[in-house]
C-alpha positions, -999 to 999 in steps of 0.1 A, spaced: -225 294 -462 -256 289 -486 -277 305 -470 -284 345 -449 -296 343 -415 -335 357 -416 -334 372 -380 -317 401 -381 -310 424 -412 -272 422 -432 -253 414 -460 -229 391 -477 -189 405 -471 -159 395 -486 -137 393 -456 -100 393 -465 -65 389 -448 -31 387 -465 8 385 -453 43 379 -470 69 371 -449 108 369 -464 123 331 -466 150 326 -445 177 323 -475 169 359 -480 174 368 -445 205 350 -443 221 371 -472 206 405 -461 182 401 -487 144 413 -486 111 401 -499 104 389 -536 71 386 -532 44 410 -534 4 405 -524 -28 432 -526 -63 430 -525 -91 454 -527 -125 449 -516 -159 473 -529 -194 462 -520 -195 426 -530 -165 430 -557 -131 415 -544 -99 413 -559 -66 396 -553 -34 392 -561 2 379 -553 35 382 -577 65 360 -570 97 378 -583 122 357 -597 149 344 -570 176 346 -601 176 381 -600 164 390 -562 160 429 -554 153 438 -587 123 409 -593 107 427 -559 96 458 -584 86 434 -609 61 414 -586 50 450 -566 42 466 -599 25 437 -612 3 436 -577 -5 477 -578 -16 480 -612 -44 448 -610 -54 468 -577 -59 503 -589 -70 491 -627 -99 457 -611 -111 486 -586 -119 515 -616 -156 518 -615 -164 510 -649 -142 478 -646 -165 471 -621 -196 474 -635 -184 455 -665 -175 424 -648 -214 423 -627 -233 430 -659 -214 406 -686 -203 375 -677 -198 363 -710 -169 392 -711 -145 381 -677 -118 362 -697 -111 395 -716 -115 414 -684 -87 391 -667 -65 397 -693 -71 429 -700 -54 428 -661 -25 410 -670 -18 432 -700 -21 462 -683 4 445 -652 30 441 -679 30 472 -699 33 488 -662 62 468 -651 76 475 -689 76 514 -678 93 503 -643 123 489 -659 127 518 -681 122 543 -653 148 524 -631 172 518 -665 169 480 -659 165 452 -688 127 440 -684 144 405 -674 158 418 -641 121 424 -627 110 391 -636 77 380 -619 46 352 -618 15 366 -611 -19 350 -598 -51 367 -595 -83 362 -582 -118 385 -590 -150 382 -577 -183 391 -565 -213 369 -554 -219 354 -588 -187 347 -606 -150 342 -595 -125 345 -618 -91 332 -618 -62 341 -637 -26 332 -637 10 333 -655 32 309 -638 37 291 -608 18 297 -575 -15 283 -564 -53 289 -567 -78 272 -546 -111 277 -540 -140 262 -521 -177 255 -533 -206 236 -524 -190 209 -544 -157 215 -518 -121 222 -521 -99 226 -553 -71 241 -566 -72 256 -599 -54 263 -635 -21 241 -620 10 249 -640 20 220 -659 59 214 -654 73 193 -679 112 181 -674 120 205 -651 98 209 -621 119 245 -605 112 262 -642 82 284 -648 71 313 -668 73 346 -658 53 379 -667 74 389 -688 85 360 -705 84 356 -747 51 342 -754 36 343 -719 7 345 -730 4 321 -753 17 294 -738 12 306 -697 -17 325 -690 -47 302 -678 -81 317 -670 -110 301 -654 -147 316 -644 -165 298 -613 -197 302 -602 -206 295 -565 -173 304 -550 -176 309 -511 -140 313 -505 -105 320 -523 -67 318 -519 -37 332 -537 0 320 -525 33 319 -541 47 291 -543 71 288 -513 37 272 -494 33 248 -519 52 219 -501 22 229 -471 -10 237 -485 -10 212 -518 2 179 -528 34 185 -546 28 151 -573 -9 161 -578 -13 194 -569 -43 185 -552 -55 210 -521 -44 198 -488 -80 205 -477 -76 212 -438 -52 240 -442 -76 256 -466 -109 249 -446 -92 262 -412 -79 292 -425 -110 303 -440 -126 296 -410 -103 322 -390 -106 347 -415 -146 344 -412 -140 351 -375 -121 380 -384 -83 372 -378 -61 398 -381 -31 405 -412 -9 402 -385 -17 374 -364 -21 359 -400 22 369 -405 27 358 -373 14 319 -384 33 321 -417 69 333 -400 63 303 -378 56 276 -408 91 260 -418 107 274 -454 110 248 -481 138 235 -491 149 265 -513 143 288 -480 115 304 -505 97 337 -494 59 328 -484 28 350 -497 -5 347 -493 -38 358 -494 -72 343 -483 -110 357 -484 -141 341 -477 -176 349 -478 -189 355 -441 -228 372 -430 -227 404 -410 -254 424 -394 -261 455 -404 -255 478 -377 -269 508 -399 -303 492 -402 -326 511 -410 -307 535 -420 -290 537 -451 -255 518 -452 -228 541 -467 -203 525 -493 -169 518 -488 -137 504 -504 -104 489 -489 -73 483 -499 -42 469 -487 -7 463 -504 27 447 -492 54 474 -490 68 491 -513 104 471 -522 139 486 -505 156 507 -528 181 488 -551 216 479 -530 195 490 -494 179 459 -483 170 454 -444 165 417 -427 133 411 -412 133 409 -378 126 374 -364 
């Protein structure tokens, strides 16, 4: 991954795939999906995110974590958010949370529009941005971050639990940002992840926190080969829950070389986005389907 193949003319892509897929407690009570996940993808600019809604108040936390989610999409995609982050480096740790700011205020104008107390839509949020330079991380809360890099695989900005290891912060949260949000810029970063933390128990070491490194490694590997969002569910609904039957989120990207099929012509521009689902309305929740 360091360096482009001279025969044939292309370019560096983010590929990316994502999936959320509700914990079985949740199915068991009728309950849907707490989580939420998006990413966007313009040129060589990626972003990422995923929002765990607090299980203390499931339903309402979904809006909280798919509010979060849509606002880092639409506001990291604005063009001159864009060109910000590629010509200042110096300026990505205001950029991030400029992100989380803006997440909150929006969530802030959800519970008013739904006549809910702000607590009830309760969420962490995790988010990854990047181009071929600089990745940058940013989180409130629980959840992990890993990465890989010429120097290999790591997790990143690890929540530090103190007596009690189920606790963690939430968006929303008095003094969040004082005492929760954690932001890190990396340079050389040839593949990401975002996940909640229901895949914690699989993907890290729980004492540590440490990257289980073959997880990582493999699934970058299929997403360089182009798997699908669905075959991508389809591997998460058949991974055990943890021992709080925990919804599982997650998103992965990776840097992968493709040919240029326009060559010599000129290559138009184009941006994707993709989004979990919008939540059930309160009080009309439907099971997954097994």
């Amino acid at each position: 991954m360091t360096a482009a193949p001279e025969t044939h003319p292309g370019y560096w892509e983010w590929a990316v795939c994502g999936a959320s897929v509700t914990g079985e407690l949740h199915r068991e009570r009728g309950q849907g999906c707490d989580d939420a996940y998006c990413y966007g993808v313009a040129g060589d600019f990626v972003v990422a995110a995923v929002a765990d809604g607090a299980g203390s108040v499931s339903g309402t936390s979904a809006w909280g974590s798919y509010t979060a989610c849509q606002s880092v999409l639409r506001n990291a995609l604005r063009g001159q958010f864009r060109r910000d982050f590629a010509a200042d480096s110096s300026g990505h740790t205001a950029q991030m949370r400029w992100l989380f700011e803006q997440a909150l205020q929006h969530v802030c104008a959800r519970a008013r529009t739904m006549k809910l107390d702000l607590p009830l839509l309760s969420t962490t949020l995790s988010v990854v941005v990047a181009n071929r330079q600089h990745a940058v991380c940013g989180q409130i809360g629980d959840g992990v971050i890993a990465v890989e890099t010429d120097r290999g695989i790591s997790t990143r900005l690890i929540e530090s639990k103190d007596q009690y290891a189920n606790c963690t912060w939430f968006l929303q949260s008095e003094n969040a940002f004082g005492a929760s949000f954690r932001t890190e810029t990396l340079r050389g970063v040839t593949a990401f992840a975002l996940s909640t933390d229901g895949m914690s128990y699989k993907i890290t070491d729980i004492a540590t926190g440490s990257a289980y490194e073959p997880f990582f490694r493999g699934s970058w590997q299929q997403v360089r080969a182009g798997t699908s969002s669905a075959h991508f569910a389809a591997l998460l609904r058949g991974i055990a829950d943890d021992q709080t039957g925990d919804d599982k989120t997650m998103v992965l990207s990776a840097l992968r070389w493709v040919t240029d099929d326009f060559y010599p012509s000129s290559r138009p521009t184009r941006t994707t986005t993709v989004a979990s689902r919008r939540p059930e309305r309160i009080g009309a929740s439907r099971p997954e389907r097994r």
